[in-house]
C-alpha positions in Angstrom: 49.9 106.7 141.3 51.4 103.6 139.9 53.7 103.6 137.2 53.3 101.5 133.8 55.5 98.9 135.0 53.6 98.1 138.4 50.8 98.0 136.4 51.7 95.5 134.0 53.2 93.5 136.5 49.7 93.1 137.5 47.7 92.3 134.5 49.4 89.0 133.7 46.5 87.5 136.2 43.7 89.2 134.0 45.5 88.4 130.6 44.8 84.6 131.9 41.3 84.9 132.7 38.8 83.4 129.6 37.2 86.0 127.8 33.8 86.2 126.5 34.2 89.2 124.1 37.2 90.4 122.4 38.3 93.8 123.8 41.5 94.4 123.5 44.2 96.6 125.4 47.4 97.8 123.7 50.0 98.8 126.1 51.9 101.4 124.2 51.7 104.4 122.0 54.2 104.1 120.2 54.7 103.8 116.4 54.1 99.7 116.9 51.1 100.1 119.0 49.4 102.8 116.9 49.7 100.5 113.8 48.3 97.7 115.8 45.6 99.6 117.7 44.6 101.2 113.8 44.4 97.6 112.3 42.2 96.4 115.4 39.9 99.4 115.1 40.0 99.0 111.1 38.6 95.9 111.9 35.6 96.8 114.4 37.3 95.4 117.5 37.0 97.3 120.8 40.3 98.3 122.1 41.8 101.0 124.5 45.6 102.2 124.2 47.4 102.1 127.6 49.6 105.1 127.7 53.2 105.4 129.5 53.4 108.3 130.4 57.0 108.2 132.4 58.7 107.3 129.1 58.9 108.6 125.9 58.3 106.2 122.7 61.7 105.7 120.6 59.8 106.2 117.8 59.5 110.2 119.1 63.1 110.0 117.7 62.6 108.4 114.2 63.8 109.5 111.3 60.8 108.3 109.2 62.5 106.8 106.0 61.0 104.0 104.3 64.0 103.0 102.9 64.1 99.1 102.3 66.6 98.8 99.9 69.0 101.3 101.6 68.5 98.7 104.8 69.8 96.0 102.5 73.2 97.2 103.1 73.2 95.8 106.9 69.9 94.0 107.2 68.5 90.4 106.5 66.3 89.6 103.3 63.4 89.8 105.0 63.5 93.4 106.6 64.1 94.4 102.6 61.2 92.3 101.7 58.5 93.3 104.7 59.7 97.0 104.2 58.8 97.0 100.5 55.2 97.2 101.3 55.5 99.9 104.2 55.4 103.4 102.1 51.9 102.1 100.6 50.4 101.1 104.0 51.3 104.5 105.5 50.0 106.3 102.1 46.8 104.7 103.0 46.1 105.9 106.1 48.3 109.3 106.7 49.3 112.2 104.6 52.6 113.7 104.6 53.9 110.2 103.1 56.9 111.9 100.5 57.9 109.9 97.8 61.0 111.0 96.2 63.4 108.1 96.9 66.5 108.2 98.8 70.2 109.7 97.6 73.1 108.1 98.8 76.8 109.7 98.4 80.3 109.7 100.1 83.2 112.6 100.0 85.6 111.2 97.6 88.4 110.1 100.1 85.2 107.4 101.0 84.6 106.5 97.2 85.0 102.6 98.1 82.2 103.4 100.5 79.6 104.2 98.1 80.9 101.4 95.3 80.6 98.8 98.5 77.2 100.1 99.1 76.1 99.8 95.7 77.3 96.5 96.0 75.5 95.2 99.0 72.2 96.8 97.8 69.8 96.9 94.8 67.0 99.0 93.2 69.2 102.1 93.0 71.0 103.5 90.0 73.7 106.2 89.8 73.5 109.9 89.5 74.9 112.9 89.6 73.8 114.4 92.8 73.5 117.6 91.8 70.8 116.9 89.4 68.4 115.9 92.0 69.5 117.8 95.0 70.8 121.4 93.3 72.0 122.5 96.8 75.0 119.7 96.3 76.3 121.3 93.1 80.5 120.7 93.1 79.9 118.8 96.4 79.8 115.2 95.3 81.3 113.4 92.0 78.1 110.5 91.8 75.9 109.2 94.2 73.2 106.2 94.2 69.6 106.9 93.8 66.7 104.6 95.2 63.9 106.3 94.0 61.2 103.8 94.9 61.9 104.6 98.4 60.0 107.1 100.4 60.1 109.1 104.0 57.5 110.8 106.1 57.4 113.0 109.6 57.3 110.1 112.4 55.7 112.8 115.1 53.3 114.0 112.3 51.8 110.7 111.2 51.7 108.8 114.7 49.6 111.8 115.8 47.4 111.4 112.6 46.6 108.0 113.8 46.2 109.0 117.3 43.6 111.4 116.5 41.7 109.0 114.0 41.6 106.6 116.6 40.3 109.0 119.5 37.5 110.0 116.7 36.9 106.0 116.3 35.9 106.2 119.7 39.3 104.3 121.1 40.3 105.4 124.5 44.0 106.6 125.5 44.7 106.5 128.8 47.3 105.5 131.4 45.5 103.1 133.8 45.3 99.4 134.3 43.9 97.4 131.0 40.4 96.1 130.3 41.0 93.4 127.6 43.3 90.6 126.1 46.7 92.3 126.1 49.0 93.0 123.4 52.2 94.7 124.4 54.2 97.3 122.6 56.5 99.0 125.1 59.6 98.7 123.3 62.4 98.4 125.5 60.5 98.6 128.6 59.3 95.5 128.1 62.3 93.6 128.6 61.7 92.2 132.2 59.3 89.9 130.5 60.8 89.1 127.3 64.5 87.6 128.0 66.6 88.2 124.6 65.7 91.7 124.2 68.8 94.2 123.9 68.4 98.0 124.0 70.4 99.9 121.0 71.1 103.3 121.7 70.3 106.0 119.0 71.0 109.9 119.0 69.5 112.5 116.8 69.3 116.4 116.2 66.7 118.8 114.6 68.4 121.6 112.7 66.9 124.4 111.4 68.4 126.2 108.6 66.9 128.3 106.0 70.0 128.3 103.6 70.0 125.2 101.7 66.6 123.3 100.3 66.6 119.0 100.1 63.6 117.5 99.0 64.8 113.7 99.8 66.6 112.3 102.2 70.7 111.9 102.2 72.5 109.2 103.3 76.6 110.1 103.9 78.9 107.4 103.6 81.7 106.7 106.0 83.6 103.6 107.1 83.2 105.2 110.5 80.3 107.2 111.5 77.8 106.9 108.3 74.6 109.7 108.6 71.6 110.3 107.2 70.0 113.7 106.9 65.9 113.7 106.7 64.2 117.1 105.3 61.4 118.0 107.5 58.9 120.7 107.1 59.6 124.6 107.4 63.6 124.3 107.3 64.0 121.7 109.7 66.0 118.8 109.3 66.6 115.6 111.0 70.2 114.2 111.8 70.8 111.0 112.7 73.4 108.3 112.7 74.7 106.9 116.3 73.9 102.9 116.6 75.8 102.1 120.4 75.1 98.6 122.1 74.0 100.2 124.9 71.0 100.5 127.7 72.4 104.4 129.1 69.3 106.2 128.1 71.2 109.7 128.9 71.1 112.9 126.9 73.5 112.5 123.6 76.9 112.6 124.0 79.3 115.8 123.1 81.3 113.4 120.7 77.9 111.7 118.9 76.6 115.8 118.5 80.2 116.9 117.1 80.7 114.1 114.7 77.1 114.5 113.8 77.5 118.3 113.0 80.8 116.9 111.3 78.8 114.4 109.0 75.9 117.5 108.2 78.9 120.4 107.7 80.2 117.5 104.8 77.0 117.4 103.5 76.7 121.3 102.8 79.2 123.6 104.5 76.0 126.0 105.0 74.3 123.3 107.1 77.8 124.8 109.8 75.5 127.8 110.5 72.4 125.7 111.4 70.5 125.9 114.7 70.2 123.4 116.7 66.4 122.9 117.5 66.5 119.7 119.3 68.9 116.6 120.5 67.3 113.5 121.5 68.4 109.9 122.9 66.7 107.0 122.2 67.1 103.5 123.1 65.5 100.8 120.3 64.3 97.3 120.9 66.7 94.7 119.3 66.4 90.5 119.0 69.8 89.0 118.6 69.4 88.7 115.4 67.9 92.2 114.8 64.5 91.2 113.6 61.2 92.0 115.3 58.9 88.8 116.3 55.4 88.5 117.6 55.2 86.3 121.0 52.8 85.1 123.3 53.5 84.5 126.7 51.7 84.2 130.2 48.4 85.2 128.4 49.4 88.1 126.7 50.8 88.8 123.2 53.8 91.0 122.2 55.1 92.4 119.2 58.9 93.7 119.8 62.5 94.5 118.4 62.3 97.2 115.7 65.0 97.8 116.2 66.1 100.6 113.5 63.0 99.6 111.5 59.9 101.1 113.4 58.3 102.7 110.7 59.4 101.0 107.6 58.7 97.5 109.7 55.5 98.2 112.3 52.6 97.7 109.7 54.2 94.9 108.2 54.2 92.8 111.3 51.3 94.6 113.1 49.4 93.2 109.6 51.5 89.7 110.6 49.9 89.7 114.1 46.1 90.3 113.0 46.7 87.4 110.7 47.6 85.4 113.8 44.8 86.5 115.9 42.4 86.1 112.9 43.6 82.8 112.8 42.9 81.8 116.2 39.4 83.2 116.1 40.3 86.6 118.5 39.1 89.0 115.9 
């Protein structure tokens, strides 16, 4: 059987050939293609979703914030400004959608950290931890609150979308494509679109019964900043690692021991967690970190996420009807 790649290397000859009606064929089931292939389908158009199944999306590995502002700190204008509108499209169409904001704090050697932050972002206002997360009681001095922010479970709503599009009738499946082609593979699409850089990304699922967060935590550090997501039944998301890189290996013993290093400052009690799962990733990145929508050879792509799947997908899945609305395709 063919893998996904031989099989787009052939459909660049059907993406050329005139269509009469619009079908469409999004390669990728990621979080990008599920919000296109929902918007499509929201629309009436007939679609299939092409399915890799020799690689695993990078949005598997999310952590599933909606966290404009918080981006502000490292991100351009217009991530803050696109991301704004994400929690509500989500909201819309999945449940599970949390919106309790984000709490940002730093161990009090890092103190400039957290003034620095506020600094570079707005929206937020300070707090004493320990009134909104009681588990952090004589952990942390102040922290920064953005409550408009929200998060969600990435796994949890990418299959709600699945399913609701398998009951719309869409077919899933891993064989060559039908329609017009719009690609989503992420980093696996690089061979056709020059300029796009893989960012590598670890993560780990803790389970631990001991201590209850109902938000997620962002932890400061000049070095090795983390954020810690609360997911359902005890489980936790821990993420941090950003590596220029294109080694799509298992994590590294130094990402997992600073990791546990960045959850054991967070709440000594997080020490005695299990470790449910670690995970690599590798994200798709322009130069300048933004995701575009492109058409080449026939076929249209929507790429580099980068860091910004969820909190960026609908926005520019939204972006690319309008294109395709515009040109008479839908």
């Amino acid at each position: 059987m063919r893998g996904l790649r031989d099989t787009i290397r052939s459909f660049y000859s059907v993406a050329r050939k005139p269509y009469i009606m619009s079908r469409w064929s999004v390669i990728g089931d990621g979080v990008t293609g599920l919000c296109i292939a929902t918007l499509l389908a929201e629309r009436g158009a007939s679609l299939e979703v092409i399915v890799d199944r020799q690689h695993q999306p990078a949005s598997h590995l999310a952590g599933g914030m909606l966290a404009p502002w918080c981006e502000g700190e490292s991100a351009p204008p217009e991530v803050v400004e696109l991301g704004q509108r994400s929690a509500p499209w989500w909201s819309a169409r999945v449940d599970g959608v949390e919106h309790r904001g984000t709490l940002v704090v730093a161990p009090p050697r890092d103190a400039p950290e957290l003034t620095r932050f506020a600094r570079m972002t707005h929206a937020h206002q300070w707090v004493a931890p320990d009134a909104l997360e009681p588990d952090l009681a004589g952990r942390f001095a102040r922290g920064l609150f953005f409550s408009g922010e929200a998060h969600l479970d990435p796994r949890h709503a990418m299959q709600q979308l699945r399913e609701k599009l398998q009951r719309a009738g869409v077919n899933f499946h891993h064989g060559p494509p039908a329609g017009r082609i719009i690609d989503c593979r992420g980093i696996h699409a690089a061979a056709e679109l020059p300029g796009l850089r893989a960012v590598r990304g670890e993560m780990l699922i803790l389970h631990c019964d001991d201590v209850q967060f109902s938000r997620p935590i962002r932890l400061l550090h000049p070095r090795f900043p983390c954020y810690l997501v609360p997911r359902a039944e005890g489980r936790f998301m821990l993420g941090a690692t950003m590596v220029e890189s294109h080694d799509g290996s298992p994590i590294s013993a130094r990402a997992m021991m600073e990791m546990l290093s960045a959850a054991y400052s967070i709440h000594p009690a997080l020490a005695e967690a299990r470790i449910v799962e670690s995970g690599t990733g590798l994200r798709p990145a322009w130069p300048d970190n933004i995701p575009e929508v492109r058409h080449r050879n026939g076929a249209w792509y929507l790429n580099g996420m980068y860091r910004h799947g969820f909190l960026l997908a609908p926005m520019m899945a939204e972006k690319l009807m309008q294109q395709l609305t515009q040109e008479n395709l839908i």
